[in-house]
mmCIF file as gemmi writes it, N, C-alpha and C atoms, coordinates in Angstrom:
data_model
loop_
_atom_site.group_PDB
_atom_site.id
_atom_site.type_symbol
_atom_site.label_atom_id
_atom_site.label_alt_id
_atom_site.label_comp_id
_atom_site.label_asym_id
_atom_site.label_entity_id
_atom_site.label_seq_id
_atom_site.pdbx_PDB_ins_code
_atom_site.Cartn_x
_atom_site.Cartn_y
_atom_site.Cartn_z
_atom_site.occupancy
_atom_site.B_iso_or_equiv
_atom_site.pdbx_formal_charge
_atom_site.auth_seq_id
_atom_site.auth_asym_id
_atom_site.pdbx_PDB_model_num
ATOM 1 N N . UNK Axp A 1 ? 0.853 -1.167 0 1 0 ? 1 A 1
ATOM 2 C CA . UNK Axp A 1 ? 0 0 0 1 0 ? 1 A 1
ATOM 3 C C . UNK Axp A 1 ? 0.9 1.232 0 1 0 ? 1 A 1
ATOM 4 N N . UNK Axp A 2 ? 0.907 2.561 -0.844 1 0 ? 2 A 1
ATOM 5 C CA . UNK Axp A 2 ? 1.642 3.475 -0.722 1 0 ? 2 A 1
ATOM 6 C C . UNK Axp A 2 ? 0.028 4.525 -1.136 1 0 ? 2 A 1
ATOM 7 N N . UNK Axp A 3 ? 0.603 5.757 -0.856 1 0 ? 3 A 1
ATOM 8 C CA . UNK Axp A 3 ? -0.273 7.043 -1.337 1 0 ? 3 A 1
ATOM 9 C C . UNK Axp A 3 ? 0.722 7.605 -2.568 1 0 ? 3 A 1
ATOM 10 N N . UNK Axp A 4 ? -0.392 8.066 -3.594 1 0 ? 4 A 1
ATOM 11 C CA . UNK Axp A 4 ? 0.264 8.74 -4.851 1 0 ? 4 A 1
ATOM 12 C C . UNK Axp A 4 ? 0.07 10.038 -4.593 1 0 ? 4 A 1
ATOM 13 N N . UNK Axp A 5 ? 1.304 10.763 -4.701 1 0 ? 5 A 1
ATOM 14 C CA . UNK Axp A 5 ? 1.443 11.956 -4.591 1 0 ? 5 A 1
ATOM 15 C C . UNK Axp A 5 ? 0.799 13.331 -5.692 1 0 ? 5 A 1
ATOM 16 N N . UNK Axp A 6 ? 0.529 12.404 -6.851 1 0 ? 6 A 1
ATOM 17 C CA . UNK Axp A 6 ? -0.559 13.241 -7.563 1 0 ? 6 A 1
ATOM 18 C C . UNK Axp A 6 ? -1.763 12.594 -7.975 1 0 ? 6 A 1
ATOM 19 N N . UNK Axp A 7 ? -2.599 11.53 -7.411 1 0 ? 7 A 1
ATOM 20 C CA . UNK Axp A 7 ? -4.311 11.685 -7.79 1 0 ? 7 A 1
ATOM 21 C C . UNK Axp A 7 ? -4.727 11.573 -6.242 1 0 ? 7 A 1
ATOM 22 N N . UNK Axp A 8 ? -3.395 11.428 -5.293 1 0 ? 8 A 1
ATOM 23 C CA . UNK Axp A 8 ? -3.91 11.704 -3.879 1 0 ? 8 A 1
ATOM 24 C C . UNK Axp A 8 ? -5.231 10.292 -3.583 1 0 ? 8 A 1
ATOM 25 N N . UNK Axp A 9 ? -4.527 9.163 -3.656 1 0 ? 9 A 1
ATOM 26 C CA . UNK Axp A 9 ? -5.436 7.822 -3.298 1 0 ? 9 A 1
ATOM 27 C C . UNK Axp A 9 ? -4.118 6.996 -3.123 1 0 ? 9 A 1
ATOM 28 N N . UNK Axp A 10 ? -5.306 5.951 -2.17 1 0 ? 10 A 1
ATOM 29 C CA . UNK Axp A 10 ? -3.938 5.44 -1.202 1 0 ? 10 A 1
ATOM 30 C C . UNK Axp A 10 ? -3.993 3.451 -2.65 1 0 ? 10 A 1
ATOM 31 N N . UNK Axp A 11 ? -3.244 2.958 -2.69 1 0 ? 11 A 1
ATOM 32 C CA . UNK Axp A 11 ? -3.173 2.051 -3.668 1 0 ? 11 A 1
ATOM 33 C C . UNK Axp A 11 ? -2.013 0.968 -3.552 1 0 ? 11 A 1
ATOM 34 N N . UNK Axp A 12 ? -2.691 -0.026 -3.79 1 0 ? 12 A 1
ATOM 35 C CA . UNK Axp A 12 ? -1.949 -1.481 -3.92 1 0 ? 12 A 1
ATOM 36 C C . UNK Axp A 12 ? -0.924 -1.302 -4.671 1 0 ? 12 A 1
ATOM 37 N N . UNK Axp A 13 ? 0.358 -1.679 -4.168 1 0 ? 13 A 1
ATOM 38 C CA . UNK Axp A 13 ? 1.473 -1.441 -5.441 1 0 ? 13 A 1
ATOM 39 C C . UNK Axp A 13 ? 1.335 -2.75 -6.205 1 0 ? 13 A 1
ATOM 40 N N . UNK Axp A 14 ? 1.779 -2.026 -7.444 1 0 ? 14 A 1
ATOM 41 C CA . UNK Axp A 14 ? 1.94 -2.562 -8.772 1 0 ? 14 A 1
ATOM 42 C C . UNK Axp A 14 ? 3.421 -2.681 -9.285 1 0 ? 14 A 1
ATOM 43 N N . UNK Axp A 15 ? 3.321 -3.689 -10.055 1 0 ? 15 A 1
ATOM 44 C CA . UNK Axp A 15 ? 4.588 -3.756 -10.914 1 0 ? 15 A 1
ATOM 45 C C . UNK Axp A 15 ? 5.55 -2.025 -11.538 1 0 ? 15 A 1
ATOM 46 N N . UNK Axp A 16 ? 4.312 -1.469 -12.137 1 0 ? 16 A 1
ATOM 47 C CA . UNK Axp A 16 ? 4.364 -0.652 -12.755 1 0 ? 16 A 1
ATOM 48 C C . UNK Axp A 16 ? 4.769 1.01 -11.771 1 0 ? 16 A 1
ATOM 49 N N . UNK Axp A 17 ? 4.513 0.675 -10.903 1 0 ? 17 A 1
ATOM 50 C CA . UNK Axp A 17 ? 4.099 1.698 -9.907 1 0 ? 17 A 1
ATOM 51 C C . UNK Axp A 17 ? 5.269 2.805 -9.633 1 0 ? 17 A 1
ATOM 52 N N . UNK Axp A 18 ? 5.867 3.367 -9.545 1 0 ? 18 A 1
ATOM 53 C CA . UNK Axp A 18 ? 6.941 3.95 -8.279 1 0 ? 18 A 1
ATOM 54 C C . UNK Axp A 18 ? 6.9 4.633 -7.043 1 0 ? 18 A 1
ATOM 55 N N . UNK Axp A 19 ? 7.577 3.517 -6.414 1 0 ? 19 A 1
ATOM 56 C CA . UNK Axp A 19 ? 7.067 4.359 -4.868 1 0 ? 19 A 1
ATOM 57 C C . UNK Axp A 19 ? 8.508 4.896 -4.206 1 0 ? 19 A 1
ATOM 58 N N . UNK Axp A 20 ? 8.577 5.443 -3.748 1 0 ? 20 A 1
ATOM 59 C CA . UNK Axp A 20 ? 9.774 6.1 -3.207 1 0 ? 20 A 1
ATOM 60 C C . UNK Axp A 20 ? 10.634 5.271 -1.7 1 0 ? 20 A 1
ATOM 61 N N . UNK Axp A 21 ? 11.754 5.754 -1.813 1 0 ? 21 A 1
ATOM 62 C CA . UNK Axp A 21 ? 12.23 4.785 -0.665 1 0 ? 21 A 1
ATOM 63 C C . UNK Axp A 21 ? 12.214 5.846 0.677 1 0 ? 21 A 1
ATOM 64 N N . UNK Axp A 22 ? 12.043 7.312 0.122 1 0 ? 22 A 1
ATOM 65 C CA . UNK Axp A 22 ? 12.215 7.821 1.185 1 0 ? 22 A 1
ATOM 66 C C . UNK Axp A 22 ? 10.465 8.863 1.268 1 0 ? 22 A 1
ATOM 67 N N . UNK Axp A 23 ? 10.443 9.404 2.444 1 0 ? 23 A 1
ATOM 68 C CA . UNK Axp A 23 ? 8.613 9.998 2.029 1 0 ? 23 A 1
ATOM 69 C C . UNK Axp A 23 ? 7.743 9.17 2.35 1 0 ? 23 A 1
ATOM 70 N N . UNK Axp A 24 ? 6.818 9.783 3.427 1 0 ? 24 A 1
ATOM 71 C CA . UNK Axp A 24 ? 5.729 8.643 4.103 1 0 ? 24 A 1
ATOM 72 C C . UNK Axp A 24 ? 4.759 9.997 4.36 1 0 ? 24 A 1
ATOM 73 N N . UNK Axp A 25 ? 3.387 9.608 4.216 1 0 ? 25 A 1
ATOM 74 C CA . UNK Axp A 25 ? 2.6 10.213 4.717 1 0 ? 25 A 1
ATOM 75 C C . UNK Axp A 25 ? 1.794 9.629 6.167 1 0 ? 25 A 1
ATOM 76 N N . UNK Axp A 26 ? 1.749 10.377 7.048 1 0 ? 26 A 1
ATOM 77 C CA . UNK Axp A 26 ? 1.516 10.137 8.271 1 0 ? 26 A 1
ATOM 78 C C . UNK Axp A 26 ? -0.345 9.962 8.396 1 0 ? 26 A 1
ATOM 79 N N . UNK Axp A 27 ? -0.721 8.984 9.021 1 0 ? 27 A 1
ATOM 80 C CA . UNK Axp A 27 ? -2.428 9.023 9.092 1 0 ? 27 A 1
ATOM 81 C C . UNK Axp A 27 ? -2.83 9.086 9.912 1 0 ? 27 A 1
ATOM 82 N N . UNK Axp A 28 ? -4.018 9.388 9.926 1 0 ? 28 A 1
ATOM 83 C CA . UNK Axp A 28 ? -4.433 10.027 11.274 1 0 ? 28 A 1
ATOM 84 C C . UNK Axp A 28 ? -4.314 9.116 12.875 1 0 ? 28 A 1
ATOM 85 N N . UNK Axp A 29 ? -4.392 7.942 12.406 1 0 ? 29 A 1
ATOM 86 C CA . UNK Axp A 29 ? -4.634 6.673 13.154 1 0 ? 29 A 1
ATOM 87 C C . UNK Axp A 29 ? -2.451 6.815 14.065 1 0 ? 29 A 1
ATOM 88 N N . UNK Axp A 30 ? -1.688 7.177 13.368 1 0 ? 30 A 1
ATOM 89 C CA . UNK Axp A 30 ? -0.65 7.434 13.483 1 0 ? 30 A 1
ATOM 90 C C . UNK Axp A 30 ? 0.13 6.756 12.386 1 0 ? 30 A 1
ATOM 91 N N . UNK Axp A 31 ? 0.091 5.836 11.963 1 0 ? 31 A 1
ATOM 92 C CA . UNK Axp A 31 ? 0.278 4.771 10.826 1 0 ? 31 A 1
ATOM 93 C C . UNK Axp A 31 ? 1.084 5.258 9.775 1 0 ? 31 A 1
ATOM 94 N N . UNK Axp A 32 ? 2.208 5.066 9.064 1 0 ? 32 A 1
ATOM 95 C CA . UNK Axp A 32 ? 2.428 5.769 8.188 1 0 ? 32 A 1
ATOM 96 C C . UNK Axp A 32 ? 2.497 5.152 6.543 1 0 ? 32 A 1
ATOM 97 N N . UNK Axp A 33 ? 2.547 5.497 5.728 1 0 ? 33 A 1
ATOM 98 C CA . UNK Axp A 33 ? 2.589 4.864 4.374 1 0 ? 33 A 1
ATOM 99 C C . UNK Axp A 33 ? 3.068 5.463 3.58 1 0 ? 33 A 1
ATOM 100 N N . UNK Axp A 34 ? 4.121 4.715 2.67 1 0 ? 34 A 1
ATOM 101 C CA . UNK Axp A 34 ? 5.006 5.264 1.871 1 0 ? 34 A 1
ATOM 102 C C . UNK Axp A 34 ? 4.328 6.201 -0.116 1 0 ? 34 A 1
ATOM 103 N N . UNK Axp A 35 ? 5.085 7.154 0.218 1 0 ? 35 A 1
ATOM 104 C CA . UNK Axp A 35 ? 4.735 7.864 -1.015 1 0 ? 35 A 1
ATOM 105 C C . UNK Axp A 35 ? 4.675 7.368 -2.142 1 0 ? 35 A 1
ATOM 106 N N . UNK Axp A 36 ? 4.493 7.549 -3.776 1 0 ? 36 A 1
ATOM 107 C CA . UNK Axp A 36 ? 4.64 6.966 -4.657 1 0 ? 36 A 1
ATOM 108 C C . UNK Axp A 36 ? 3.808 8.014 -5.598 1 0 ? 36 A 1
ATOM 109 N N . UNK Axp A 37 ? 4.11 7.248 -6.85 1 0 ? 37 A 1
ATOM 110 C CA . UNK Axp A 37 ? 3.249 7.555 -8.224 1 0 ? 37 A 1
ATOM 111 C C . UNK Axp A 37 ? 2.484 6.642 -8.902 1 0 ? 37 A 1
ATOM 112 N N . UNK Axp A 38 ? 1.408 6.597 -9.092 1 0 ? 38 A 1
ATOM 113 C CA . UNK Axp A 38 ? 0.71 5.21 -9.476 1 0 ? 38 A 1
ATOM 114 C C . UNK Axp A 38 ? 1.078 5.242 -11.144 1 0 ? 38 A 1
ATOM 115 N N . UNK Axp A 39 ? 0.444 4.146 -11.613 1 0 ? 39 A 1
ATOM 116 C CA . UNK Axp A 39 ? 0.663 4.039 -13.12 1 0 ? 39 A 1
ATOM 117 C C . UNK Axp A 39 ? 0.354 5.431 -14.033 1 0 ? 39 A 1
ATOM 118 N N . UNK Axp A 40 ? -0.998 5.65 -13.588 1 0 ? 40 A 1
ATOM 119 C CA . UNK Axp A 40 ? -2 6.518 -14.236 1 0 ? 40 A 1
ATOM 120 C C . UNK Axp A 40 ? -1.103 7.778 -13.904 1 0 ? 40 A 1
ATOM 121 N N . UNK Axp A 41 ? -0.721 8.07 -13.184 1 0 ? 41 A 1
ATOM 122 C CA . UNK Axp A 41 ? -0.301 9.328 -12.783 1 0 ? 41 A 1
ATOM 123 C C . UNK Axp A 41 ? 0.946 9.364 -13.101 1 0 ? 41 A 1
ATOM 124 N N . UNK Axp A 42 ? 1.814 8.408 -13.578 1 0 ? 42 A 1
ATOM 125 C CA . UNK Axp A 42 ? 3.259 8.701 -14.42 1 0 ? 42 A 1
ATOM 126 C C . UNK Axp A 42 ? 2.812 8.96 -15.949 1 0 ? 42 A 1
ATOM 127 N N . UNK Axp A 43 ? 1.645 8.318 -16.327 1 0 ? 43 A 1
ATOM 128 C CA . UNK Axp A 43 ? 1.098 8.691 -17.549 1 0 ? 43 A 1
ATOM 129 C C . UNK Axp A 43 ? 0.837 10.038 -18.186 1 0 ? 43 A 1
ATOM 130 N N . UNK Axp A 44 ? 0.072 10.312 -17.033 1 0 ? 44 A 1
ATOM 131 C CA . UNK Axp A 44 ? 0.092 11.446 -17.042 1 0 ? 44 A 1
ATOM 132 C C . UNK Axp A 44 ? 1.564 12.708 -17.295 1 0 ? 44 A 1
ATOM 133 N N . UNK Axp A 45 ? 2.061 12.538 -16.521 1 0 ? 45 A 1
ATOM 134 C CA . UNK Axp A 45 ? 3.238 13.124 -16.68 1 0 ? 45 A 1
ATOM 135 C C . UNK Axp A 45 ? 4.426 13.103 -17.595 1 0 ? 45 A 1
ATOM 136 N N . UNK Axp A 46 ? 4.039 11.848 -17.976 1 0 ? 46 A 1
ATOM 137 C CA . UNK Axp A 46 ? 5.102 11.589 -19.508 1 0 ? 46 A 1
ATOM 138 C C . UNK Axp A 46 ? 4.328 12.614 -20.463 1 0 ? 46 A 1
ATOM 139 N N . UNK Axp A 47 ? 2.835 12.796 -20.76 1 0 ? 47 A 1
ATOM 140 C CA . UNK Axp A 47 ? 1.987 13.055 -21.761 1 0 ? 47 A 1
ATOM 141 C C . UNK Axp A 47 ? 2.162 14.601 -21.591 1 0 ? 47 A 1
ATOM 142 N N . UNK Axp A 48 ? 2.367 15.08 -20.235 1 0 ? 48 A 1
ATOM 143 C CA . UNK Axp A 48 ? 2.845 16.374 -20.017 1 0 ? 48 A 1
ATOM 144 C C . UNK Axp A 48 ? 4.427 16.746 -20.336 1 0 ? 48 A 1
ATOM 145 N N . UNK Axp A 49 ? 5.364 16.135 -20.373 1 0 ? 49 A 1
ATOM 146 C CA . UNK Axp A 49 ? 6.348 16.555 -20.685 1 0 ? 49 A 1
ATOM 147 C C . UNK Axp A 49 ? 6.342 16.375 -22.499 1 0 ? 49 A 1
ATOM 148 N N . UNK Axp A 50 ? 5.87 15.45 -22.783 1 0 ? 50 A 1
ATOM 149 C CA . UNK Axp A 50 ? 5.817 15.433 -24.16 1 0 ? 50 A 1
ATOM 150 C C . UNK Axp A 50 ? 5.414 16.748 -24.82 1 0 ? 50 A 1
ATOM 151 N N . UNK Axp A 51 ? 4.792 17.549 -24.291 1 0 ? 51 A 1
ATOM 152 C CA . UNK Axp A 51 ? 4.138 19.125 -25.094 1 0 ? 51 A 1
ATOM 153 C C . UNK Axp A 51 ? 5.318 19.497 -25.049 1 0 ? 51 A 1
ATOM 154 N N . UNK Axp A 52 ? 5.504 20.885 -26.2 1 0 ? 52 A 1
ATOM 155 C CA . UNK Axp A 52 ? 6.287 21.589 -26.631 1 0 ? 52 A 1
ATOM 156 C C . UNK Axp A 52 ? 6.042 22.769 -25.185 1 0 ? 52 A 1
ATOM 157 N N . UNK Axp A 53 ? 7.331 23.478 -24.932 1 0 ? 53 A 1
ATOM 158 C CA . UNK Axp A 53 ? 7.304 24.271 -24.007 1 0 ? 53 A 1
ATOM 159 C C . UNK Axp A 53 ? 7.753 25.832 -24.124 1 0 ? 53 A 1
ATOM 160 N N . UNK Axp A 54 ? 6.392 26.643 -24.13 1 0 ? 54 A 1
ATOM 161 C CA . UNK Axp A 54 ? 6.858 28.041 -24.314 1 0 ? 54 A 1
ATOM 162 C C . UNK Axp A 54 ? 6.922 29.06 -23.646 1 0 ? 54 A 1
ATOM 163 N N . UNK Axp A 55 ? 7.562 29.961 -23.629 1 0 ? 55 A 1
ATOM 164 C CA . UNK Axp A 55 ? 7.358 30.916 -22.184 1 0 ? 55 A 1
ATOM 165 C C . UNK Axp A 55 ? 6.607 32.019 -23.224 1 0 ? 55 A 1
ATOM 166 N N . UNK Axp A 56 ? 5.841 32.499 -22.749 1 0 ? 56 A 1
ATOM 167 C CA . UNK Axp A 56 ? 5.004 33.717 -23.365 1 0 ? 56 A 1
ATOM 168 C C . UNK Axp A 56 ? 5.375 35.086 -22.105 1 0 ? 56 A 1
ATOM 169 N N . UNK Axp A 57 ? 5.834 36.16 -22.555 1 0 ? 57 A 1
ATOM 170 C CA . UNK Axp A 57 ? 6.222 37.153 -22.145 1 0 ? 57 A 1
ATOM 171 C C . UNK Axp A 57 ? 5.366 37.943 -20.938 1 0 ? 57 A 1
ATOM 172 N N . UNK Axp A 58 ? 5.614 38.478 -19.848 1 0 ? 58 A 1
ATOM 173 C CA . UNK Axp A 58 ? 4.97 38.684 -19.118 1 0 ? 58 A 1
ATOM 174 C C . UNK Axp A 58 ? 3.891 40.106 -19.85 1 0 ? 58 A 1
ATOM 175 N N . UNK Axp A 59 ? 2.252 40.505 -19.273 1 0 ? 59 A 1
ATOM 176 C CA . UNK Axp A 59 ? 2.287 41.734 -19.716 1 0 ? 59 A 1
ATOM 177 C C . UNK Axp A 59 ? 2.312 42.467 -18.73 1 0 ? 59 A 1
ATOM 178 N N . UNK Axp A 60 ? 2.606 43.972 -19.246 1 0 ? 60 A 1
ATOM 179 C CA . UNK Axp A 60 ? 2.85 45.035 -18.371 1 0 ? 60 A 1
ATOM 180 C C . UNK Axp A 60 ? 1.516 45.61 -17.288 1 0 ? 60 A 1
């Protein structure tokens, strides 16, 4: 069981998964459980780095 740090749900690890060795979120019960990224949510983030990246100029 780890929590994903971006869809924020706690989840069965997977093959696929990455969970971190360091980073625990603390529960209320006192309990703690280690951080991670679930599948869906590295997906995500590949699909986001894949866009082209532009800075558009601040306006005045």
């Amino acid at each position: 069981m780890y929590f994903c740090i971006l869809c924020h749900a706690e989840h069965e690890r997977q093959e696929a998964d990455r969970v971190f060795s360091t980073g625990f979120r603390a529960l209320p019960n006192g309990d703690k459980i280690p951080l991670g990224l679930c599948e869906t949510s590295l997906q995500v983030l590949s699909k986001e780095a894949e866009k082209p990246f532009s800075m558009k100029p601040l306006s005045a």
